[in-house]
Backbone as numpy.savetxt, mean C-alpha at the origin, in Angstrom:
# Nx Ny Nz CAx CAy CAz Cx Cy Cz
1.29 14.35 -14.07 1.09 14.30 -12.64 0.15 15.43 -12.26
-0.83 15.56 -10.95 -1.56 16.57 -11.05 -1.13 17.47 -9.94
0.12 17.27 -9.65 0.14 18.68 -8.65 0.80 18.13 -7.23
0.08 16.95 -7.07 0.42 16.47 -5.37 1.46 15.60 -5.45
2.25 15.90 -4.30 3.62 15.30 -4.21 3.49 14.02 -3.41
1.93 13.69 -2.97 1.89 12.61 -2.29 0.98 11.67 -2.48
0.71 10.32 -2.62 -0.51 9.44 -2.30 -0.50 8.93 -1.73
-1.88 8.43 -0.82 -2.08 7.39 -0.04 -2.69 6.46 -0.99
-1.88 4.86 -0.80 -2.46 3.61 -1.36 -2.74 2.61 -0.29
-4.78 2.07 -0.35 -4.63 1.68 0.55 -4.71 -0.07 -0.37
-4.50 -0.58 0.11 -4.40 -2.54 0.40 -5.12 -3.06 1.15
-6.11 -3.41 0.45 -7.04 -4.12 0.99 -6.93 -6.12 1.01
-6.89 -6.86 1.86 -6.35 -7.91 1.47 -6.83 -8.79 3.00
-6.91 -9.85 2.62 -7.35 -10.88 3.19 -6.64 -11.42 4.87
-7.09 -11.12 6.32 -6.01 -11.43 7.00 -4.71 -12.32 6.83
-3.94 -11.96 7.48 -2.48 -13.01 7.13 -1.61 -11.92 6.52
-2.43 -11.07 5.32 -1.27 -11.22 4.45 -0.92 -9.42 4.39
-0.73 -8.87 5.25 -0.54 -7.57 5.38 1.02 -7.09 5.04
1.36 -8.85 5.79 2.87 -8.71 5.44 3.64 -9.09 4.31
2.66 -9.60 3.22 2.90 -9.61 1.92 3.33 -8.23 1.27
2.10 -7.62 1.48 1.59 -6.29 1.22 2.80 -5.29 1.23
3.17 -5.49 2.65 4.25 -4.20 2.88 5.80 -4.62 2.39
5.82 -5.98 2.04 7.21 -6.77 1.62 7.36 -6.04 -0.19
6.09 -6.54 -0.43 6.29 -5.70 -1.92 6.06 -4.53 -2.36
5.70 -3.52 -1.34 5.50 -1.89 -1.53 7.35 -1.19 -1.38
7.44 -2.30 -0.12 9.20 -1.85 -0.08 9.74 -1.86 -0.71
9.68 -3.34 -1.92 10.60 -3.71 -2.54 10.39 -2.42 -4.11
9.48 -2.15 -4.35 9.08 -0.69 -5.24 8.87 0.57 -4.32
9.94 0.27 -2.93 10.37 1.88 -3.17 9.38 2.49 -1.60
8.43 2.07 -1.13 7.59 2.44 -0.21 8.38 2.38 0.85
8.52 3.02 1.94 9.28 3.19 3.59 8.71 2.76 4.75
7.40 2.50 4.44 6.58 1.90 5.57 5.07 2.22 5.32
4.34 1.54 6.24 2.65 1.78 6.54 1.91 1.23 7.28
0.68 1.66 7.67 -0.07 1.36 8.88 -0.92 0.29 8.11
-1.08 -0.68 9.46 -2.23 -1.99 9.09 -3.42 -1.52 9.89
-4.27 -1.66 9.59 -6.12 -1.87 10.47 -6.31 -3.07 10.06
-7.13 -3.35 11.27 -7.92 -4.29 11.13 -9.16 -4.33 10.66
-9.88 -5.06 10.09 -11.40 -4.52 9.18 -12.11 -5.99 9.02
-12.96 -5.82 8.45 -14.06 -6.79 8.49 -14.62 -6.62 7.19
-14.95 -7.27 6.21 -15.52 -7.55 5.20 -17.09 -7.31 5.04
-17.96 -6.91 4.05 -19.16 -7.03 3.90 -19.68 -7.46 2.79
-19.15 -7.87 1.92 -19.34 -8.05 0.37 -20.68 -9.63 0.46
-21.33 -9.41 -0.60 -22.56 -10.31 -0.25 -22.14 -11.28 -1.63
-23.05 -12.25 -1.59 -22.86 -13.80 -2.17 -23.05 -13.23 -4.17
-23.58 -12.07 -4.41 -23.56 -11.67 -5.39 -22.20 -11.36 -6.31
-21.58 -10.86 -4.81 -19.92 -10.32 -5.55 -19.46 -11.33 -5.40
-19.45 -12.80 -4.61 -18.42 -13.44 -4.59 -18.76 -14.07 -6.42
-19.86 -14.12 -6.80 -20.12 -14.98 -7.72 -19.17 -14.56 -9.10
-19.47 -12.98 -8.70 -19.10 -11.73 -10.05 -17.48 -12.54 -9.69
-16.68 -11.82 -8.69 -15.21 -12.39 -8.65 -14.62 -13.51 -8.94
-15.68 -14.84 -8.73 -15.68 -15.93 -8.94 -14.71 -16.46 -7.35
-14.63 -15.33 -6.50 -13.60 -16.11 -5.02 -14.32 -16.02 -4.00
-14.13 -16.15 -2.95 -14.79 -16.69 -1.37 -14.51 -15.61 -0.77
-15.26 -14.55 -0.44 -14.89 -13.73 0.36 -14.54 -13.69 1.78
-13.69 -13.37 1.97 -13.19 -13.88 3.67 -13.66 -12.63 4.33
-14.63 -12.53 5.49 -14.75 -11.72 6.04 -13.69 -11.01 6.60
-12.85 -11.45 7.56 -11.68 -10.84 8.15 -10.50 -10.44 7.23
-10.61 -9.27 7.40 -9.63 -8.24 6.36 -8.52 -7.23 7.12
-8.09 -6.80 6.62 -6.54 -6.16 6.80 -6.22 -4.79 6.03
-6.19 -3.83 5.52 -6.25 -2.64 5.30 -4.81 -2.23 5.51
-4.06 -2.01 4.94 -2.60 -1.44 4.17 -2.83 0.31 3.82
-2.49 0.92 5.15 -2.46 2.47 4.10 -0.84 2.89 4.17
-0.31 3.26 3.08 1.33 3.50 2.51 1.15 4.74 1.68
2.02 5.59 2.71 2.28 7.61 1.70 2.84 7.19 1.25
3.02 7.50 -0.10 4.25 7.65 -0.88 4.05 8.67 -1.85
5.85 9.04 -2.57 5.60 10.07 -3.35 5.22 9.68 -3.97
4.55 10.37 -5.05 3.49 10.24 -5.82 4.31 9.41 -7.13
5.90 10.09 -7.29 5.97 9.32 -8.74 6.49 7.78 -8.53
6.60 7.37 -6.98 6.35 5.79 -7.28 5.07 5.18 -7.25
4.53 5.83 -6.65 3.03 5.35 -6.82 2.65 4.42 -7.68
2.94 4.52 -9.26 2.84 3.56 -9.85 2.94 1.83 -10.19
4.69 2.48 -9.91 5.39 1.09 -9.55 4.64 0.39 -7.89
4.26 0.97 -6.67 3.66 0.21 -5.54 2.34 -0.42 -6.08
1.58 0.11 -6.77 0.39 -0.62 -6.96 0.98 -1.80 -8.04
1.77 -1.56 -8.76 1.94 -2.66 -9.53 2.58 -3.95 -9.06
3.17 -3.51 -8.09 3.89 -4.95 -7.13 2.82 -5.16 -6.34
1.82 -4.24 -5.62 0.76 -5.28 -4.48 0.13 -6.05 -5.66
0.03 -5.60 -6.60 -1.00 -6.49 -7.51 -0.42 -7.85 -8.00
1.10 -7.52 -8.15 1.90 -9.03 -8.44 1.85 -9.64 -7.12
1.85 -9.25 -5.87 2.62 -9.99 -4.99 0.97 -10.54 -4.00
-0.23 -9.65 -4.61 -0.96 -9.38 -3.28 -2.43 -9.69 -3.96
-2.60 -9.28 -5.17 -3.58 -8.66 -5.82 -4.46 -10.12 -5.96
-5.68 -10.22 -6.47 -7.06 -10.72 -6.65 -7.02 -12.37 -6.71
-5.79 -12.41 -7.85 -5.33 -13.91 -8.07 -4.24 -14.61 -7.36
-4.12 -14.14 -5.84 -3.07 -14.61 -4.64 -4.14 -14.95 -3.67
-3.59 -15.63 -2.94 -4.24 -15.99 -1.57 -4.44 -15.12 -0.49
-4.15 -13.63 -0.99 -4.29 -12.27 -0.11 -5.86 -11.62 -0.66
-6.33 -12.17 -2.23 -7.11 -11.83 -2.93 -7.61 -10.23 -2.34
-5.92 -9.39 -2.52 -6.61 -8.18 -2.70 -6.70 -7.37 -3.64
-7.21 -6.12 -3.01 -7.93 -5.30 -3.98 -6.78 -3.81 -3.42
-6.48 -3.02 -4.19 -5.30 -1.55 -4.05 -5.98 -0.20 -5.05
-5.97 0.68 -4.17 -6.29 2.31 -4.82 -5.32 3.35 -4.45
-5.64 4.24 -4.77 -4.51 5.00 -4.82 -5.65 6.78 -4.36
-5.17 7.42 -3.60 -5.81 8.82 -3.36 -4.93 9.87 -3.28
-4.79 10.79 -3.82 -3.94 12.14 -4.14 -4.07 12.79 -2.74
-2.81 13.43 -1.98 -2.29 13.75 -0.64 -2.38 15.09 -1.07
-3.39 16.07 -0.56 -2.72 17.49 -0.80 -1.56 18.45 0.48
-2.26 17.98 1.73 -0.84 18.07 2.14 -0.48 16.83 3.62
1.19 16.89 3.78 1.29 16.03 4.76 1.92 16.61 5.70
2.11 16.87 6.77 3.05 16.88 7.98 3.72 15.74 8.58
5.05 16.02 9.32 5.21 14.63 10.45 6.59 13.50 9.53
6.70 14.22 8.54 7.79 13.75 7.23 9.08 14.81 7.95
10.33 13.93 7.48 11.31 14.36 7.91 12.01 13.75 6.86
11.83 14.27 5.51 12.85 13.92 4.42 14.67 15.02 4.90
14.46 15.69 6.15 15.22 16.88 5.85 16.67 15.80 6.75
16.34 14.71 7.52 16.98 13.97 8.22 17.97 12.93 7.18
17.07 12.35 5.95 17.33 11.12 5.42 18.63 11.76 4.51
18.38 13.39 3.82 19.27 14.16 3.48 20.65 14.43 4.56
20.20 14.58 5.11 22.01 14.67 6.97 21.94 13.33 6.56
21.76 12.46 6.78 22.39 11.24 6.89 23.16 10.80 5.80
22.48 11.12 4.64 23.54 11.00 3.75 24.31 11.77 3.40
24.49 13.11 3.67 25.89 13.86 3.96 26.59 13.67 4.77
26.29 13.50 5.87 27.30 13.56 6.87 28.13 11.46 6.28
27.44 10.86 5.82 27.82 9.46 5.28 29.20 9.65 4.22
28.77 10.93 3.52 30.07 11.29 2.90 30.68 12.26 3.09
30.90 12.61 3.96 32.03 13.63 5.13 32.73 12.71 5.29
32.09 11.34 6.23 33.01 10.18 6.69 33.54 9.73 5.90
């Protein structure tokens, strides 16, 4: 691992299917993430290379996560989301050096005070 306790993975993927996207980041472990809306530019060259139809109207998936699931999330958008689905997307991954606005210190009380009760 190189140090950072966080990545952003973004999901890039075909409108519609954003909610693919975030169904299988959860299911490996992800807590949530922001959608944009985006627009495509890829020219008749790449569709040929990919061999698929590029859909202009696109969808953009960015999901923090700690870094040591990271792995496992890209490996489910790619089962659930990735090139050979009807989301025909594409997923990267960028090293977080730092984050604010996280409140892991809450998810910890909740589960103590869960076993007090």
């Amino acid at each position: 691992m190189s140090g950072f306790n966080h990545e952003v993975i973004f999901c890039i993927v075909n409108a519609g299917f954003s909610e693919a996207v975030m169904d299988a980041a959860k299911e490996a472990g992800a807590r949530g993430g922001t959608i944009l809306n985006a627009r495509g530019t890829a020219n008749k060259e790449a569709e040929s290379l990919f061999h698929i139809a590029i859909q202009p109207e696109k969808e953009i998936v960015m999901i923090l996560v700690d870094a040591k699931i990271k792995d496992d999330v890209l490996h489910a958008l790619y089962q659930k989301a990735g090139l050979d689905t009807m989301g025909q997307g594409i997923a990267f991954s960028l090293p977080v050096d730092n984050v604010v606005g996280l409140t892991p210190w809450k998810e910890r009380l909740t589960q103590k005070m869960a076993t007090v009760e």
